[in-house]
C-alpha positions in Angstrom: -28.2 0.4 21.9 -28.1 -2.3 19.6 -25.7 -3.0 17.1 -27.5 -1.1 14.1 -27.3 1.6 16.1 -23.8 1.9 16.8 -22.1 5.4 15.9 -19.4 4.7 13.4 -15.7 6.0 13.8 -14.2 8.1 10.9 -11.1 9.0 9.1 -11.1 12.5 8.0 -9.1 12.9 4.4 -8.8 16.5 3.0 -6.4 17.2 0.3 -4.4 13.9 -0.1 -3.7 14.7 4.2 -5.4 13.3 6.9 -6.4 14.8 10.2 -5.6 13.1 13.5 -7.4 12.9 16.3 -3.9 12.6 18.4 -0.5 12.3 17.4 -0.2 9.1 15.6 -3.8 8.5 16.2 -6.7 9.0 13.2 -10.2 7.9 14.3 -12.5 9.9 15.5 -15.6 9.0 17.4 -17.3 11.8 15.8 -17.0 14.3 13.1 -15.5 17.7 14.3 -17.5 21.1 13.8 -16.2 22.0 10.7 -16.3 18.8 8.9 -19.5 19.0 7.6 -18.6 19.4 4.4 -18.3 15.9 2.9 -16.8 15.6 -0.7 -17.2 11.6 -0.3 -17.5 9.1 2.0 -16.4 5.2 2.1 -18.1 2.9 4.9 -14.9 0.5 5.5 -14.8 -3.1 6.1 -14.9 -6.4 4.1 -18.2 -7.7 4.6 -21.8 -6.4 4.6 -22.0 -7.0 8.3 -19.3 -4.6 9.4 -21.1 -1.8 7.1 -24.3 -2.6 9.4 -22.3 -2.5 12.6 -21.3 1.3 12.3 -17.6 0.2 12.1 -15.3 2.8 10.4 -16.5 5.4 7.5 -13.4 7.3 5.4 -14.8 10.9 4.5 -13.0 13.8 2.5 -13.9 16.9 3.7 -13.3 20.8 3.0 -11.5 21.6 6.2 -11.2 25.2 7.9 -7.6 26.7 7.9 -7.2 25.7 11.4 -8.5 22.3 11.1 -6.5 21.8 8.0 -3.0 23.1 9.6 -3.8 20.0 11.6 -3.4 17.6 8.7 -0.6 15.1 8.0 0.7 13.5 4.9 -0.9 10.5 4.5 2.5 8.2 4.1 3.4 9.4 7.3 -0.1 8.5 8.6 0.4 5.1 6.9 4.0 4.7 8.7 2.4 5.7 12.3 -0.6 3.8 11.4 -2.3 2.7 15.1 -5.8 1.8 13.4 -6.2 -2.3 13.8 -5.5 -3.9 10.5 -5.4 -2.5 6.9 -8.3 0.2 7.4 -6.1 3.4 7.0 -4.7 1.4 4.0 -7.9 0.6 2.3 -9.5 4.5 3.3 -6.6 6.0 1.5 -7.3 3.7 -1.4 -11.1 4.6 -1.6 -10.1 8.3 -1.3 -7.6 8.5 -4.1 -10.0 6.4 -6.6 -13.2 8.8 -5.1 -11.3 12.1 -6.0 -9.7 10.3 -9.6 -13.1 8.9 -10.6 -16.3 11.0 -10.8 -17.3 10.7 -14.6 -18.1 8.1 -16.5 -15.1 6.6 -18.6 -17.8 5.7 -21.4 -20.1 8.4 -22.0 -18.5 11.4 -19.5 -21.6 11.9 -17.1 -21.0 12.4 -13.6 -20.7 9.4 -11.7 -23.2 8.8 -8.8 -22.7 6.4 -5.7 -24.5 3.3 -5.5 -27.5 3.4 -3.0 -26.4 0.4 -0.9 -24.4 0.7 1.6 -22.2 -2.6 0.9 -21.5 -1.9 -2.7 -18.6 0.1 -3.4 -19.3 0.9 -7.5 -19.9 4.1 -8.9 -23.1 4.0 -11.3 -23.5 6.2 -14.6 -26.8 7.7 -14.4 -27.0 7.9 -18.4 -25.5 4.9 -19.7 -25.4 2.2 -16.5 -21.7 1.6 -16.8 -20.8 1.2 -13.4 -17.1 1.6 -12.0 -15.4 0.0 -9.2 -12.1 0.6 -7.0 -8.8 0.1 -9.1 -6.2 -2.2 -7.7 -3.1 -2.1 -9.4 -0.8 -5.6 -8.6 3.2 -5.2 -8.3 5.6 -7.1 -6.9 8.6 -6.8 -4.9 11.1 -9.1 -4.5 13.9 -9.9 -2.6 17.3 -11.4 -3.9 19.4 -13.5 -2.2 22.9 -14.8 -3.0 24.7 -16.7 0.1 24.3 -14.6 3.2 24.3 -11.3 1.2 20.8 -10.1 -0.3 20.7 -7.1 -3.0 19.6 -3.4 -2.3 18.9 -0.5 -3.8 18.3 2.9 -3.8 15.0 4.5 -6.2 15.7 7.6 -8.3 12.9 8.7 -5.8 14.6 7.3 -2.4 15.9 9.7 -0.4 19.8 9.9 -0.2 21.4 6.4 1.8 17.7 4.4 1.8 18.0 0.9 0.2 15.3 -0.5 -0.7 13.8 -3.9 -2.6 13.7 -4.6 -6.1 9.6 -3.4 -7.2 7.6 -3.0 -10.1 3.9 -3.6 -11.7 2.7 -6.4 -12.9 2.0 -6.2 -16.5 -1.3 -7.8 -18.2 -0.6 -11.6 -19.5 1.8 -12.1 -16.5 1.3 -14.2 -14.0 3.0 -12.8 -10.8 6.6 -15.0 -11.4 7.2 -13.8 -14.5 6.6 -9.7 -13.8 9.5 -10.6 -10.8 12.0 -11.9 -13.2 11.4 -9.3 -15.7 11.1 -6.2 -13.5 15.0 -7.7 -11.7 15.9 -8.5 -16.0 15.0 -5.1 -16.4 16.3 -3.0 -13.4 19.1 -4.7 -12.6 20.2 -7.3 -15.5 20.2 -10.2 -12.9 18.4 -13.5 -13.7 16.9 -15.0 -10.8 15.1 -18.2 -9.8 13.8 -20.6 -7.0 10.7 -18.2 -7.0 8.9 -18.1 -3.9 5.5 -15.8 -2.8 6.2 -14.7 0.8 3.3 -12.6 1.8 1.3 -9.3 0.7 0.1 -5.9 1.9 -2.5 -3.1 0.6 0.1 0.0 -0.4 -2.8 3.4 -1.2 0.1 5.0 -3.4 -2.5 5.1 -5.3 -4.3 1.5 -5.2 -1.6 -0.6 -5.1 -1.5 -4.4 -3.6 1.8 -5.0 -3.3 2.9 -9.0 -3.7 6.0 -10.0 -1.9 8.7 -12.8 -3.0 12.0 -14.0 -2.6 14.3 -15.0 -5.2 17.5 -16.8 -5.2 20.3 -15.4 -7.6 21.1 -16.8 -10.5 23.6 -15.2 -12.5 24.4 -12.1 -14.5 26.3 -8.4 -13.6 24.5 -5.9 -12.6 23.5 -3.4 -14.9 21.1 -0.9 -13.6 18.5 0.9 -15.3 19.3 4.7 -14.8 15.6 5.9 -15.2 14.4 3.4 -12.3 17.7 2.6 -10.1 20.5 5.2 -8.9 22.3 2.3 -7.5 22.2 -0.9 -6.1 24.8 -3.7 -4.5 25.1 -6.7 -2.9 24.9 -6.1 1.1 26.0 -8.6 4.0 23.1 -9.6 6.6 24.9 -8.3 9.5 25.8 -4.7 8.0 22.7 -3.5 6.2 22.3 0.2 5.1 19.3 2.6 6.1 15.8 0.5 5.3 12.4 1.1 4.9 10.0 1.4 8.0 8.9 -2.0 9.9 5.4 -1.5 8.5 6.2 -1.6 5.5 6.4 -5.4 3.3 10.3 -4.2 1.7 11.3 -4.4 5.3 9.0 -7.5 6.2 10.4 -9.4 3.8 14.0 -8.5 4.7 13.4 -9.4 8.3 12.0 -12.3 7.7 14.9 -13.6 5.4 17.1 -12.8 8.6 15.3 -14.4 10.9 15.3 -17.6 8.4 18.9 -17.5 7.9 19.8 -17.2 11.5 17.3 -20.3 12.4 18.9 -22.4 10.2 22.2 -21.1 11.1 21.2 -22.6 14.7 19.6 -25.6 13.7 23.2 -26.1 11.9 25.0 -25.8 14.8 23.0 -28.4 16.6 23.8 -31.2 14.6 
């Protein structure tokens, strides 16, 4: 077989839930019986080459009652993730702006998919306007001050999660300034010395979320009720409940830790 012959693996959406294969596991070398309904379908991959391959194809389906008892949330999927890389990130992505977007934004005609295989845009059959996946920029931020670093819990957290400090990026910023007005804004601190850690695809819808860190620099906190329930300053070594490892909130604070307790060795050395 050569490689242009290769069967592709698939993700099977239905509903805003996805259907595993196994626990915690979500391709499948082949579509089910059942699954032959296909709403949409995404070839995944970052090059035109991976698309030839086979590689991995997201499809949304309409999914028998049995099949669809089956389902998961896709957070949760996103949490157990075992697919290599970003894929189940950038198949929810796909999904979410396929089901959003199937008319044209200019003259209202049904949107139709572009007939190669590597191009991702959604073509107007009337008017030519062609649309493309949305992906929405925020940062998150954490703030340190000595060896404590600030936390807090999202009107939308669950009760005792801590989280960072998040928000979009609005249009004329560049990525520095939406962090120190989304910590102005949600927490009244100023903050400075900042530094761009690392990033990571987040489908909730189409987000790319952009990690920093921050170093305090002065102010009270005063919390923004509609955003923040509450928030406070937390030691290193006695941390409340946290996000998942996969996610970049928790990255980012493990990271800091790990950089704090290097140089808290190095310190000792000399």
């Amino acid at each position: 077989m050569t490689d242009s012959q290769v069967s592709p693996q698939w993700l099977i959406f239905a509903g805003g839930r996805i259907l595993p294969t196994a626990p915690g596991v979500y391709l499948w070398s082949s579509l089910p019986a059942g699954c032959d309904d296909i709403r949409q379908r995404h070839p995944l991959g970052y090059a035109a080459s991976d698309h030839a391959k086979g590689g991995v194809v997201a499809v949304e389906v309409n999914l028998p009652d049995d099949l669809y008892e089956q389902t998961v949330p896709v957070r949760q999927a996103i949490i157990d993730d075992s697919v290599q890389g970003f894929l189940l990130h950038q198949a929810a992505s796909l999904v979410n702006w396929g089901r959003s977007q199937k008319c044209c934004s200019r003259c209202g005609e049904a949107l139709k998919e572009s007939e190669r295989v590597d191009d991702r845009a959604r073509i107007c059959p009337s008017c030519d306007y062609r649309s493309y996946p949305v992906v929405s920029p925020c940062v998150i931020v954490l703030i340190h001050r000595d060896e404590e670093i600030l936390l807090a819990q999202g009107v939308r957290h669950p009760a005792g999660f801590f989280s960072l400090i998040a928000g979009f990026v609005e249009p004329g910023e560049t990525l520095e300034q939406a962090v120190a007005r989304e910590v102005k804004e949600e927490t009244g601190l100023d903050v400075t010395d900042i530094q761009y850690r690392n990033s990571q695809p987040w489908p909730f819808s189409h987000n790319l979320m952009v990690g920093f860190t921050a170093r305090y620099a002065g102010g009270e906190l005063t919390l923004d009720p509609e955003e923040i329930l509450q928030a406070d300053w937390f030691p290193l070594h006695k941390l409340p409940q946290l996000p998942p490892p996969q996610t970049i909130a928790r990255r980012l604070v493990d990271d800091y830790i790990a950089t704090r307790v290097m140089a808290s060795e190095d310190a000792d050395k000399t």
